[in-house]
N, C-alpha and C positions, 0 to 999 in steps of 0.2 A: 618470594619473588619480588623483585625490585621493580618500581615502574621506571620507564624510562619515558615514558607521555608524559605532560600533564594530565590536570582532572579536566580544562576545559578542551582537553580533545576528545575524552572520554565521554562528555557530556555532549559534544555535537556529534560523534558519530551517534550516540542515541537518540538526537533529536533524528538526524539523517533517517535511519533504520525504521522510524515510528512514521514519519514522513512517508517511505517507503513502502509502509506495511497498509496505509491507510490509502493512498493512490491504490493499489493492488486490490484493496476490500474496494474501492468504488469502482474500478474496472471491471471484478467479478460482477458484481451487482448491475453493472449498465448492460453487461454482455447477457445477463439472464435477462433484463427486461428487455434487450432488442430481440430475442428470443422469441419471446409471448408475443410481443407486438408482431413479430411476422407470424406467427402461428395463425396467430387471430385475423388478421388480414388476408392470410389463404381460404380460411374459410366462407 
């Protein structure tokens, strides 16, 4: 296969995609803790 990018587009859509992936792991994580925090507040 021939590229037809270069390597530094191939390098930011990785950085982009890691970017990406690590917003998404800190959204899961806020939305379990907003979670517990009402849990526990109902009680």
């Amino acid at each position: 296969m021939e590229q037809y990018i270069g390597d530094g587009a191939n390098l930011f859509i990785t950085i982009v995609a890691c970017l990406a992936g690590f917003g998404a792991a800190l959204n899961i994580l806020d939305v379990r803790k907003t979670k517990e925090e009402n849990k526990s507040e109902e009680k």
